[in-house]
N, C-alpha and C positions, 0 to 999 in steps of 0.2 A: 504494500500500500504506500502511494505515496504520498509527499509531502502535501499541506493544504493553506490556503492563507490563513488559517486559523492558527497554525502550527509556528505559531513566532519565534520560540527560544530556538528550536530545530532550525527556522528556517537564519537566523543568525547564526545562530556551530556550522551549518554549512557556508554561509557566504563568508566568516570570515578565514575559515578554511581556505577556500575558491580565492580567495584575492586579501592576502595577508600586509601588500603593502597598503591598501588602501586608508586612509582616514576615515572612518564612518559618519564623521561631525560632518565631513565638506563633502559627502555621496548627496544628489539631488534627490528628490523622488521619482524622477523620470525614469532615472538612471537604476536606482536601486529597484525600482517597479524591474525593470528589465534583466536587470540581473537573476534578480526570486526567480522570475519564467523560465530564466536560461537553464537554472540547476537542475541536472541531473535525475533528479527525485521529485523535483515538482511535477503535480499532477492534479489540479484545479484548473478551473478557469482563469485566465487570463487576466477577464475583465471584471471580473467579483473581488474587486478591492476598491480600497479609498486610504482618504490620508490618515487615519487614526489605524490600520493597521500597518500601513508601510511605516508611520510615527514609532510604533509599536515596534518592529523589527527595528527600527534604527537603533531604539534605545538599547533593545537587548544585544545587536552588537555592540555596539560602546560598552554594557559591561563584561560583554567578554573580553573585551581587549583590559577590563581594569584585572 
């Protein structure tokens, strides 16, 4: 089963796996929209999100990086 946008903390351990040099503070939400799609494991809709969940994965990658 894969990944969902519900699935935030997961979908942070994976993205900052995927792209370790990245800053999370300076990723857009365009960008990180696109990134979640691209992983591997994702397997949602595309378009069944908004900004309080890609808000949501930004945060939980920043504290992976803490």
């Amino acid at each position: 089963m894969g990944l969902r946008w519900t699935d935030v903390l997961d979908i942070a351990i994976e993205l900052d796996e995927a792209h370790p040099d990245v800053d999370p503070l300076k990723v857009n939400f365009v960008d990180l929209r696109n990134w979640v799609v691209a992983l591997p494991d994702f397997a949602d809709d595309p378009e069944k999100t908004g900004e309080k969940i890609l808000e949501a994965i930004q945060m939980h990658w920043i504290e992976e990086r803490e």
